[in-house]
C-alpha positions, -999 to +999 in steps of 0.1 A: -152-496+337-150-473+366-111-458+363-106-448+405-077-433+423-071-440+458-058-410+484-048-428+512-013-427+531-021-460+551-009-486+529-023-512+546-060-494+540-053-486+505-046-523+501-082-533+512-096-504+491-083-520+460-092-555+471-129-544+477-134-525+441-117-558+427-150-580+443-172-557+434-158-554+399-163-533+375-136-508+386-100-496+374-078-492+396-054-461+384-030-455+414-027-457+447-013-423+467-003-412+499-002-372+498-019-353+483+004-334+457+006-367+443-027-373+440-036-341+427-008-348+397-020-380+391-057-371+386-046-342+366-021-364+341-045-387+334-076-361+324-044-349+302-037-382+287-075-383+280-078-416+304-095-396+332-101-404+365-140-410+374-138-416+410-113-410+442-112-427+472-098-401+493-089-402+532-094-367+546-062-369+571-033-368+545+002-360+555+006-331+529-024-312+531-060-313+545-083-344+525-108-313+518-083-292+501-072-316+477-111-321+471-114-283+464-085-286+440-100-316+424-131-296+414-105-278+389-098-307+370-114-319+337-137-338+335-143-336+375-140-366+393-160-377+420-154-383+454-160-403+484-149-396+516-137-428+536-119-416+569-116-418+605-126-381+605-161-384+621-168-348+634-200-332+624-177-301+612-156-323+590-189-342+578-199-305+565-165-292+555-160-324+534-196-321+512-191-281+509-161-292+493-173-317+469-177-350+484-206-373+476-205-398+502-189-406+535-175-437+549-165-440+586-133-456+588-132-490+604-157-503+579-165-539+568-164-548+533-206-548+535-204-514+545-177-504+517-199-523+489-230-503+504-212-472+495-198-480+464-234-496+454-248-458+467-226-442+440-232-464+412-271-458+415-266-417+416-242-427+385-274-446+371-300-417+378-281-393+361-276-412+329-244-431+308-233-394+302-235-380+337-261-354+320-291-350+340-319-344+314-352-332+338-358-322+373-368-354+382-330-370+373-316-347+396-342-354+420-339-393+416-297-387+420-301-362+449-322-387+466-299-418+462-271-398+481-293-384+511-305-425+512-286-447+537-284-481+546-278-494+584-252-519+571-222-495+564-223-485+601-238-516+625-224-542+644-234-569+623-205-594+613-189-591+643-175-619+660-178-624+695-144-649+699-125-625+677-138-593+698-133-610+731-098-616+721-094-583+711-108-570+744-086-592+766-058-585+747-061-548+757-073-554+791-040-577+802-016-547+783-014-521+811+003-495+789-023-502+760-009-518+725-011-503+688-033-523+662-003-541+648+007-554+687-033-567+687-031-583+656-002-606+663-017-611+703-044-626+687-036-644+654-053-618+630-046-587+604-037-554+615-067-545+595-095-569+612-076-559+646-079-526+641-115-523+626-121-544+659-102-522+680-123-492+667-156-510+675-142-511+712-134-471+710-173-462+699-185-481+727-164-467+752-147-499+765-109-487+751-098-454+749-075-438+723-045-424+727-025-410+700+014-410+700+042-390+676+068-403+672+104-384+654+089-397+624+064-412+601+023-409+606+011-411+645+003-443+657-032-449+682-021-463+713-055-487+726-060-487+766-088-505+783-112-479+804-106-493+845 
């Protein structure tokens, strides 16, 4: 059993994060954290406690603190955990930052649960090539591991499992809302989650069709504001 933390100030994301590792089974859920202060603490109790953490789920933009320094700080603890990267942060200078500072893998945030269990499937095999210990014994373990991460599958990133009704609805939605609506204003326009909304509402983004717009408010995280492109 896999014992993971999740780093993630959304709760709504952390939600389906725990959800996903409980299908795919096989995991321990430890915590669940928005900053990351506390998740520094809690990684660090539990490798004190001698229950230590093997895995974090960690979203790079945290309130607190920049998702890459609270992955340099993790490199401190003992044992190290490892770390995957699942954020909306898809810059090429991000990408970088992230594995100089420990990372494994990436996952672009909105994701499907095919996608996540790609990931998570990615991991488990470079966990596999390097042995029940994490010990690499030869060259050709750490070439075998090395070569699992650079290794990556379509399905984490392509359309497939989109539905057309549930995308049009999504799309018209926007299009009749001159002033653009938030995720959560999709999701009840259309009968669905705030999740499945929002991973649709991101598909729309990529392709250009809606554009983002990002408003802060007094208080609390920003919110992205979705308008159609006219």
């Amino acid at each position: 059993m896999i014992r993971v933390l999740i780093v993630e100030d959304d709760p709504l994301i952390a939600a389906a994060h725990r959800e996903y590792l409980d299908r795919i089974g096989g995991f321990e859920v430890v915590d669940a954290v928005a900053t990351a202060q506390l998740g520094l603490r809690r990684a660090s109790e539990a490798a004190a406690a001698g229950n230590p953490v093997g895995l974090v789920l960690l979203d790079l933009g945290l309130p607190d603190a920049r998702g890459v320094d609270l992955a340099a700080a993790l490199s401190g603890v003992r044992p190290e955990p490892d770390i995957i990267a699942i954020t909306a942060q898809r810059d090429l200078a991000s990408v970088r930052s992230a594995m100089a500072h420990g990372v494994l893998l990436y996952l672009l945030k909105p994701f499907t649960f095919a996608g996540f269990q790609e990931k998570i499937g990615q991991y488990l095999r470079y966990r596999d090539a390097l042995g029940a210990g994490g010990d690499a014994v030869s060259q050709r373990d750490v070439d075998r591991a090395l070569a699992v991460l650079r290794t990556a599958d379509d399905r984490s990133t392509a359309r497939k499992g989109a539905a057309p009704a549930t995308e049009d609805a999504v799309g018209r939605a926007v299009r009749d809302s001159e002033a653009g609506l938030t995720a959560s204003e999709v999701a009840a326009a259309v009968g669905s989650s705030r999740v499945t909304a929002w991973r649709y509402l991101e598909r729309l983004g990529d392709d250009g069709t809606v554009e983002r717009v990002t408003e802060y408010g007094t208080t609390g995280r920003p919110q992205i504001r979705y308008r159609w492109r006219r």
